[in-house]
N, C-alpha and C positions, 0 to 999 in steps of 0.2 A: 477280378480274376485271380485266383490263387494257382499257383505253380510251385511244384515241388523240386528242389532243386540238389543235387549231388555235387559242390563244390570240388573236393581233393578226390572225385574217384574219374574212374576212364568209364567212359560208355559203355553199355552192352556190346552186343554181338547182333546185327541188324539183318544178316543171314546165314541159314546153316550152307550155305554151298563158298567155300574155304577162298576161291578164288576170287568170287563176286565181292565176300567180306573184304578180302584186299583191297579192292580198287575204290572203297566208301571210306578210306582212310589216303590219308596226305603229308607229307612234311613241308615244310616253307624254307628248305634252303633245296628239295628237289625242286620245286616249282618256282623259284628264284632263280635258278642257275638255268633252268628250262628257256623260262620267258625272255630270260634276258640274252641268250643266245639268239631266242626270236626275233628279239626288236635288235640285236647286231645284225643280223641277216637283215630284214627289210632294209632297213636303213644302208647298206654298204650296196645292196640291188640297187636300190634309187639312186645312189650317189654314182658309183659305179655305170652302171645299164642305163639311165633315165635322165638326171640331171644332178649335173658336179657342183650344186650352191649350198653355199652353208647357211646361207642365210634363210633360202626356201627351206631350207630342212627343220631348223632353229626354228621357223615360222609353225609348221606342219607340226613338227614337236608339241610345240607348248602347246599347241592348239588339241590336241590329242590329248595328253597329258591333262589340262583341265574339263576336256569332254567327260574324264572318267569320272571325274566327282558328279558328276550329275549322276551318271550312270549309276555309281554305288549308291546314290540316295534314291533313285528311284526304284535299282532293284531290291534293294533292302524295306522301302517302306511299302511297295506293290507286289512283288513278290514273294519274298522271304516272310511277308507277312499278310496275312487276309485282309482285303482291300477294306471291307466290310467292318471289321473292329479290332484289328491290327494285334490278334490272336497267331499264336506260332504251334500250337498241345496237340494238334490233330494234323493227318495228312500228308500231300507233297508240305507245306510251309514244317512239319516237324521235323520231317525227312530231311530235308535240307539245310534246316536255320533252329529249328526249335530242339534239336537234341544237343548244339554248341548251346543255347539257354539253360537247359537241364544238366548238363555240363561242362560248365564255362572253363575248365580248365586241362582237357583231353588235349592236347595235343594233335591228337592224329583227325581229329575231325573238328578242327578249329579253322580249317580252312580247305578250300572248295579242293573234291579228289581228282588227280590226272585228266582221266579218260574225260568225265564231266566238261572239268574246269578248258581242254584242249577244243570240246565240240560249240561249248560257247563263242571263245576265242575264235575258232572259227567263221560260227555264221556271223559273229561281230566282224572281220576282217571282208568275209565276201558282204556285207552291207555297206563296208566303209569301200568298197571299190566301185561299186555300183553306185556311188553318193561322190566321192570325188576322183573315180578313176587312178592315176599314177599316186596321184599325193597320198593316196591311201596307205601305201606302204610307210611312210611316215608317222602318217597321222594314229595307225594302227601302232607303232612301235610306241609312238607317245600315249597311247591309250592303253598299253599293256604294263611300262613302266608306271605309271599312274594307278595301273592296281595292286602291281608289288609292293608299289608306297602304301598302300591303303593296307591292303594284305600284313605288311613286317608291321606298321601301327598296330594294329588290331592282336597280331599274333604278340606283339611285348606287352600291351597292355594287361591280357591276360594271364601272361608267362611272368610277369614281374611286379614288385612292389611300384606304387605311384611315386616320381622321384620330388626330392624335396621343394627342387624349380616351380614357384605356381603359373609361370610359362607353360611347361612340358607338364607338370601334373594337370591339367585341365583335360588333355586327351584320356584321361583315366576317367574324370569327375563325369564328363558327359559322355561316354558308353555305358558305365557302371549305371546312372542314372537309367539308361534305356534298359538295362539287364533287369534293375532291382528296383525301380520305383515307376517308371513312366513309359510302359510298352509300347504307346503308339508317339512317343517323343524321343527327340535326340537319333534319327535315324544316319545321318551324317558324321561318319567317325574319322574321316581322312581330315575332314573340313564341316565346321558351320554354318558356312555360307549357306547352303541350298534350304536345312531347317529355317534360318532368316529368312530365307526371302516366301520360301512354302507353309512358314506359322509354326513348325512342328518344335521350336524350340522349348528345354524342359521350362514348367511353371513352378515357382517356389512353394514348396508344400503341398504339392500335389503327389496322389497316389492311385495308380491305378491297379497294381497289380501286388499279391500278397505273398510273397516269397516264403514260402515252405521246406528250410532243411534238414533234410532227413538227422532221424536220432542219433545215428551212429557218426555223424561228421560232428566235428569240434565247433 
């Protein structure tokens, strides 16, 4: 698969009507400060309204909070990418995931936009009530925290040089891997785990896709 790729430039313009353009763009300290107002609320309802235990909550939490890594690995390798040969150049999958590939360093479309990102969050939260009723306000606030986590990874990895730690620089080696050499590996960027246990981790010296940068980048 060869893919051509715009490092230091900003995306196009994905529609001419001014206001719709808006809303296909994002910052990660709006949608940080958003979320996490959210999961304050859930969480002070339940304590509050439902039940006063810290420990049911701490429970509900973590439990939430580690649903989302799955989450992100599934929507990232089923979704964000065709299930079929884990292509992103065409379609909803470009729309949503393949123009952060073609421009891995835009900013404004490096992570999911308001309106989008609010309607998921959504039908995620009425699925988690319907699945564990009360506890859902928790468990939701720990699944929303868990994607800011994943989200501010992803947004510094992009945004900055790999640091010299080969602790912390490893979250760079294995995204980069999935951007620049192995599209349908390394789909797990918060955590490894889930590539472990589902095979998708990268292979040494393997290439699947041929990165193409334009002339005029450095």
């Amino acid at each position: 698969m060869k893919f051509k790729v715009y490092p230091n430039e900003k995306s196009p313009k994905l529609f001419n009507n001014r206001m719709v353009e808006i809303l296909t763009k994002s910052n990660i300290y709006v949608i940080n400060s958003m979320y996490i107002l959210v999961a304050v609320a859930l969480i002070s309802t339940y304590y509050y309204k439902l039940n006063p235990s810290l420990l049911a909550i701490l429970k509900w939490f973590t439990i939430g909070f580690f649903s989302w890594t799955l989450a992100e690995y599934l929507m990232h390798r089923f979704l964000y990418h065709k299930i079929k040969d884990s292509s992103y150049d065409k379609g909803i999958q470009y729309l949503f995931h393949g123009i952060h590939h073609r421009y891995p360093t835009d900013n404004d479309r490096m992570i999911l936009p308001v309106v989008p990102s609010l309607f998921i969050a959504a039908l995620f939260l009425g699925l988690f009530y319907l699945i564990f009723h009360a506890e859902a306000l928790v468990f939701g606030a720990g699944f929303l925290i868990g994607y800011l986590v994943y989200m501010t990874i992803h947004w510094t990895i992009h945004s900055y040089s790999p640091p010299k730690n080969k602790f912390l620089s490893w979250w760079w080696l294995h995204h980069n891997i999935h951007h620049y050499q192995q599209h349908d590996r390394a789909f797990g960027v918060s955590t490894p785990i889930w590539d472990i246990i589902f095979r998708t981790m990268p292979k040494k010296n393997r290439r699947t896709v041929t990165i193409l940068v334009d002339k005029n980048e450095d």
